[in-house]
C-alpha positions in Angstrom: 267.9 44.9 140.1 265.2 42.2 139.4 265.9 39.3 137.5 264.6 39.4 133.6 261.5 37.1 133.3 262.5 33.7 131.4 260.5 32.4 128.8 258.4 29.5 129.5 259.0 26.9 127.3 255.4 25.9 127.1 254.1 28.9 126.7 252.6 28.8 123.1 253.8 31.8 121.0 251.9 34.6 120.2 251.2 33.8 116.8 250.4 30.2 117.4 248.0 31.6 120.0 246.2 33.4 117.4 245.7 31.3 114.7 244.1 28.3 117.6 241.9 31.7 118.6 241.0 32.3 115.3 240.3 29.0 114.5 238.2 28.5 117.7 236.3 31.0 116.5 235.4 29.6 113.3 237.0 32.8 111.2 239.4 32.1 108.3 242.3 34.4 107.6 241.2 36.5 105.1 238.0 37.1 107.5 240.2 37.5 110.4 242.2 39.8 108.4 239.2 42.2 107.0 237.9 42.5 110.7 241.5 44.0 111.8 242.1 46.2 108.7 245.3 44.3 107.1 246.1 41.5 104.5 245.7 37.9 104.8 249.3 37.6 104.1 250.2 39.7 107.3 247.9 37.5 109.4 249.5 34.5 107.5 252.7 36.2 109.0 251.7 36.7 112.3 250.5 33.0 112.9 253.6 31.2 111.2 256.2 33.8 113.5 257.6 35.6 110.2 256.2 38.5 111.7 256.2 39.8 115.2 253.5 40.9 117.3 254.2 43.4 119.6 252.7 46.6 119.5 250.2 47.0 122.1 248.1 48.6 120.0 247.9 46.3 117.4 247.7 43.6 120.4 244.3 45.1 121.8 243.2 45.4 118.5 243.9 41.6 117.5 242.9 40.7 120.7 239.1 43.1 120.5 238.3 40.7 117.2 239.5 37.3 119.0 236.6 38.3 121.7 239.5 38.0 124.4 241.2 40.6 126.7 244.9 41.5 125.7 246.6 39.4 128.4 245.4 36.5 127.3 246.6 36.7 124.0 249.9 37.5 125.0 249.8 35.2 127.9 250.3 37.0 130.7 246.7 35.8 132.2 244.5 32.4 132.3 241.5 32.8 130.5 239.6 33.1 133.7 236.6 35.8 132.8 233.5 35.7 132.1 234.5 35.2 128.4 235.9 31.7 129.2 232.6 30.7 130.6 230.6 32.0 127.4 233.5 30.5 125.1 232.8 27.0 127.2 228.9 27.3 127.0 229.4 28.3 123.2 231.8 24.9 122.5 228.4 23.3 124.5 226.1 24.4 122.3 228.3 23.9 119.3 228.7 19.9 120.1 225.0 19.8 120.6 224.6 20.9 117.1 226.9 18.5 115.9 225.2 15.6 117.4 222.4 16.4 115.1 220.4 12.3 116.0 221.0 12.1 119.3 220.2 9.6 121.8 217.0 9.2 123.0 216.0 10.8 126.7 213.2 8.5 128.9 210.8 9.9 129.5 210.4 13.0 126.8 209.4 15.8 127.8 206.1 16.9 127.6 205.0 19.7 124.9 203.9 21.9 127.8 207.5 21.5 129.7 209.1 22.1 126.6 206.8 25.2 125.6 207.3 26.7 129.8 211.1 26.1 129.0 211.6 27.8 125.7 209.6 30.9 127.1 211.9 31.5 129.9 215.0 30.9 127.9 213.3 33.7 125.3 212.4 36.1 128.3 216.0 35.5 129.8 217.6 36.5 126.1 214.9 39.7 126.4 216.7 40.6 129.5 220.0 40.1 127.9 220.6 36.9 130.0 222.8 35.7 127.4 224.8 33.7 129.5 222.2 31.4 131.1 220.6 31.3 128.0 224.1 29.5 126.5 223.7 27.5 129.0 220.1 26.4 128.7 220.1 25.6 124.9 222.3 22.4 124.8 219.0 20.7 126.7 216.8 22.3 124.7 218.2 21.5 121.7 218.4 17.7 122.5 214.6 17.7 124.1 212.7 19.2 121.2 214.7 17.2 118.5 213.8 14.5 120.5 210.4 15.4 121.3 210.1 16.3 116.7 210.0 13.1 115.6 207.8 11.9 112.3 204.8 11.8 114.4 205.1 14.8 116.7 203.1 17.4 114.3 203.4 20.7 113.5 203.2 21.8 117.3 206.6 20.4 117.6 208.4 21.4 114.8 207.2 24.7 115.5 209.0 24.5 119.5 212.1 23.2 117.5 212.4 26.2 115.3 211.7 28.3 118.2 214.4 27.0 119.6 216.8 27.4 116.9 216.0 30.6 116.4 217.0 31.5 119.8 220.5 30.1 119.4 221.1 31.6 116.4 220.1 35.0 117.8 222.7 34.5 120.6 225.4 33.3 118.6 225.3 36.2 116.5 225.6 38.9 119.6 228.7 36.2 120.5 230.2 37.0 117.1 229.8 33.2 116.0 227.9 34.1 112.7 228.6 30.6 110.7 227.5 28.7 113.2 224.3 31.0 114.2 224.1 30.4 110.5 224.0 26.3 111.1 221.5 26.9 113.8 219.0 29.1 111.2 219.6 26.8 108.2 218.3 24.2 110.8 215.6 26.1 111.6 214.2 26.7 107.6 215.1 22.9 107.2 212.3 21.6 110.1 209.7 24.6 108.9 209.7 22.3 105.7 208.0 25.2 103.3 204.9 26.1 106.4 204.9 29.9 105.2 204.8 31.2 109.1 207.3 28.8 110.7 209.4 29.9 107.3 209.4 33.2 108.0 209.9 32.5 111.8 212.7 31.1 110.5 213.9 33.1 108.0 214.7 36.2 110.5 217.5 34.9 112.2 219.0 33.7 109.1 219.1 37.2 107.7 220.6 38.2 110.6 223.5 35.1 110.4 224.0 36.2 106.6 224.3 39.6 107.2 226.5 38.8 110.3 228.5 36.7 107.4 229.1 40.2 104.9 226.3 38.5 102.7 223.6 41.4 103.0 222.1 40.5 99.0 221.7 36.9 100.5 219.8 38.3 103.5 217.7 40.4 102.1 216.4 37.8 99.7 216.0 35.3 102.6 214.0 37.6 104.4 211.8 39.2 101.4 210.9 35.8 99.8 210.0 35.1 103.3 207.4 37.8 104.5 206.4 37.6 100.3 203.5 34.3 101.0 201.9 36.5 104.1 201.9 40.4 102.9 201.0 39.0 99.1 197.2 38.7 100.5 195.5 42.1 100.5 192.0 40.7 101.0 193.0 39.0 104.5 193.6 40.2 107.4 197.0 39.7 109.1 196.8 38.5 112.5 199.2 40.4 115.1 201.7 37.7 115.1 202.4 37.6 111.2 202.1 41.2 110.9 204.6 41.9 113.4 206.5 38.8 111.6 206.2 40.6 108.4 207.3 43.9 109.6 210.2 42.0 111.4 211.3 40.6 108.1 211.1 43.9 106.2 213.0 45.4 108.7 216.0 42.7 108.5 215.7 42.9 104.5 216.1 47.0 105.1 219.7 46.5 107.1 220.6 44.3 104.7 219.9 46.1 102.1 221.9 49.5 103.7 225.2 47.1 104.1 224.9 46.7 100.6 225.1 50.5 100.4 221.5 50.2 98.6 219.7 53.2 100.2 216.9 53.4 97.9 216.0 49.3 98.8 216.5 50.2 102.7 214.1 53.4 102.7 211.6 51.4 100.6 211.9 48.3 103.1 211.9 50.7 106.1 208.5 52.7 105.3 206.5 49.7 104.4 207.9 48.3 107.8 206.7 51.4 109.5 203.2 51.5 108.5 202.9 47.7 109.8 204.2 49.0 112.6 201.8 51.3 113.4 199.0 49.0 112.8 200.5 46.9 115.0 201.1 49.1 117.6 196.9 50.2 117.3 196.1 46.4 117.5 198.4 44.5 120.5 200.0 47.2 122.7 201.3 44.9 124.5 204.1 43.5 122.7 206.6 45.3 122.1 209.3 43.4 120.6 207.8 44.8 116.8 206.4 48.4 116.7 207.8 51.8 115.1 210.7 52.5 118.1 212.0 49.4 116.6 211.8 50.3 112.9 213.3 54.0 114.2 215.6 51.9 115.6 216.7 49.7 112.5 216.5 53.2 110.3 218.8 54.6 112.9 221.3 51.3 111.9 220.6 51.6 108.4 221.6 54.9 108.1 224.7 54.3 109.9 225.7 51.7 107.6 225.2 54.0 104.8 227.8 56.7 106.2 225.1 58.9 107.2 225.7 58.8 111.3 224.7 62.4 111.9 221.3 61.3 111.1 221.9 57.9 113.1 222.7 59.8 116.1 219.8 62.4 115.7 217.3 59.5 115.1 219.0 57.7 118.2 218.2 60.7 120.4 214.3 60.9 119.7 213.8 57.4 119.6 215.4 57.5 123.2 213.6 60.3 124.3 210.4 58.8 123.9 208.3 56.6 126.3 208.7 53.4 123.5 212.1 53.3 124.2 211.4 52.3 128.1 208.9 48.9 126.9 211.6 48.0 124.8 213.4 45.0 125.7 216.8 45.5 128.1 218.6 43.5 125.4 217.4 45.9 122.2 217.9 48.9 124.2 221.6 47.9 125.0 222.1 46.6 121.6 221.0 49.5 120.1 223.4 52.2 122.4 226.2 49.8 121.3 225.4 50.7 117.6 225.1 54.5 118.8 228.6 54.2 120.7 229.9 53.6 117.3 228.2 56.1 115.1 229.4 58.8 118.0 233.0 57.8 117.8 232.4 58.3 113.7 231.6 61.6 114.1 234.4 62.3 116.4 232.4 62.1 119.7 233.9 59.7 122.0 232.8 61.1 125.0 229.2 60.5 124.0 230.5 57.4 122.9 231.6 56.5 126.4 228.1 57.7 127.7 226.3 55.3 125.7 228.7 52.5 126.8 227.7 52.8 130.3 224.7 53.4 130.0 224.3 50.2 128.0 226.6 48.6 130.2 224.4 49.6 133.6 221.3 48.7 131.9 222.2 45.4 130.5 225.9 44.7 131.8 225.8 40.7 130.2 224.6 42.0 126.7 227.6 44.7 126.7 230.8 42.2 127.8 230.2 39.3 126.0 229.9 41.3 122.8 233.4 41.4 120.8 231.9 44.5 119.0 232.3 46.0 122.9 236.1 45.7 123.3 236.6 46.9 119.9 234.5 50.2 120.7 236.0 51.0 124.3 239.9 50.2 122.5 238.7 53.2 120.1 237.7 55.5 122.9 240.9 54.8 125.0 242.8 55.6 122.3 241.5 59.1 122.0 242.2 59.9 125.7 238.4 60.1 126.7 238.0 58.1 130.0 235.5 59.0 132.2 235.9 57.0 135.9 232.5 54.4 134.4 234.3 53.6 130.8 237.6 52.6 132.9 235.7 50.7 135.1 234.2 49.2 132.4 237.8 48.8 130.5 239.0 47.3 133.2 236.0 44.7 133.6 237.0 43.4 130.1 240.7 43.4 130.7 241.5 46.0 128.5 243.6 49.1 130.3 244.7 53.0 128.9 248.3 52.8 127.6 
């Protein structure tokens, strides 16, 4: 008969753990307690030891919204995962933030370096790269504040809000909304009132507030945005603010369905459309803005209005096009994620699984760094569906079919 494992006496309780988890990631616990489904008092509870935590499936799901895997939150693991490396490049990226005048590099990089650099780090996120991308922003960050000083021009506050923008984007996939929100507010503080580098801004910000439960707030930011470029009839958008335009009417649509405001997101959605298809006539060869990606947002709109039937029958045509191919890896994956959830809402978790790995093969990065991931595959177990690819998949984030 095997000895009973002793406690280690430096091994930090389960509730301490997470409240320093919770903490870490910037979530208070009224937050922390909405994204779990009980009351701040239980969290409250939890972290002080009043109550304890030990059913497993309340563990996975504590452990899904923390972004970690179940064995580190109970402690029977090191955080050794890929998670610990995007937690560490994350802390990075936070400090550089933080150390908003920092000290000046000899020589500074040139606006051509700079330019070369932020367009790989942008094609990397496109690929769902999100990892190096972590990784490549603390540098960028320092070099184009550095390289945006009083004289620099507009040219380089336009590579520094680039830059923001970028983070912030990544941050939110990360499920680090308030500070992706820091990165945006950034961003709309160096566009200093320039209508295009405001609305450059302004996207990712939408996307921080609405990360943040704030979808009113978001939709404002990104209507009064695209309002001084679509408010001039008599000229001519060029390709960029069009698609910028449509982009932001898009973001104002999702916002507007988490508000449960279908009217606003059908409105937003159909004037996005037809800029879309105007688009699509003038630059085919950008595809980051054009109507598989406004399918796509109404697709997530309706999904946030309750409606997922339609989600998932917009979700199959979209799909079942040749648009959805140019699409970026890293929209394409985002977007199965969203349809992984609207299956399980309909009470479909083997399609559910499906989409997971086919996300997961198509853009493996994009799918287990995402906390939303853990949450989604912890639903699936639960209902006994487990094809041999989700377990593999289970297993690759820690998590494991009790």
């Amino acid at each position: 008969m095997s000895t009973p494992r002793q406690p280690d006496r430096r091994e930090v309780p389960i509730g301490r753990r997470v409240a320093q988890l919770r903490v870490r990631r910037g979530m208070t616990q009224q937050v922390f307690a909405d994204r779990i489904g009980k009351s701040k008092s239980w969290v409250d509870k939890v972290e002080r030891g009043v109550r304890t935590l030990d059913r497993l499936p309340m563990i996975e799901t504590v452990a899904a919204a923390l972004g970690v895997t179940p064995g580190v939150l109970v402690g029977r693991q090191r955080q050794r995962t890929p998670t610990t490396d995007a937690t560490t490049a994350v802390e990075h990226v936070r400090r550089a933030l933080a150390t908003y005048h920092s000290a000046y590099r000899d020589p500074t990089p040139s606006m051509i370096d700079l330019d070369h650099q932020i367009r790989y780090a942008h094609t990397a996120y496109q690929h769902a790269h999100h990892l190096q991308v972590l990784k490549m922003l603390p540098d960028l960050l320092t070099s184009t504040r550095q390289a945006n000083h009083p004289t620099g021009g507009p040219s380089t506050a336009g590579l520094l809000i680039r830059v923001y923008r970028l983070t912030a984007h990544v941050l939110v996939k990360l499920g680090e909304p308030h500070l992706a929100w820091l990165a945006a507010d950034r961003a709309m503080t160096t566009a200093e009132g320039d209508p295009h580098r405001t609305a450059l801004a302004a996207v990712p910000l939408a996307q921080a507030l609405r990360a943040l439960q704030r979808g009113r707030l978001a939709m404002t930011a990104a209507t009064t945005a695209a309002q001084p470029l679509d408010l001039a009839p008599h000229r001519a958008l060029s390709p960029d603010d069009l698609a910028l335009v449509g982009t932001l009417l898009t973001e104002a649509a999702l916002a507007a369905a988490t508000c449960g405001d279908a009217t606003a997101a059908d409105g937003l959605l159909d004037r996005a459309a037809h800029l879309a298809t105007t688009h699509a006539e003038r630059q085919n060869h950008d595809h980051s803005f054009g109507p598989a990606t406004v399918d796509l947002a109404r697709a997530l709109a309706a999904a946030h209005l309750g409606d997922n039937h339609l989600a998932i029958a917009i979700h199959l045509r979209v799909t079942g096009g040749d648009a959805w191919h140019r699409l970026p890896a890293e929209h394409r994956a985002a977007h199965l994620l969203d349809a992984a959830r609207s299956y399980l809402d309909i009470g479909d978790p083997h399609n559910a699984a499906r989409a997971l790995v086919t996300a997961d093969h198509l853009a493996p990065t994009e799918v287990r760094l995402r906390p939303v991931t853990r949450t989604t595959v912890t639903a699936i177990l639960r209902t006994g569906t487990t094809p041999a690819d989700l377990t593999t998949l289970a297993t690759a984030l820690g998590l494991t079919h009790r």
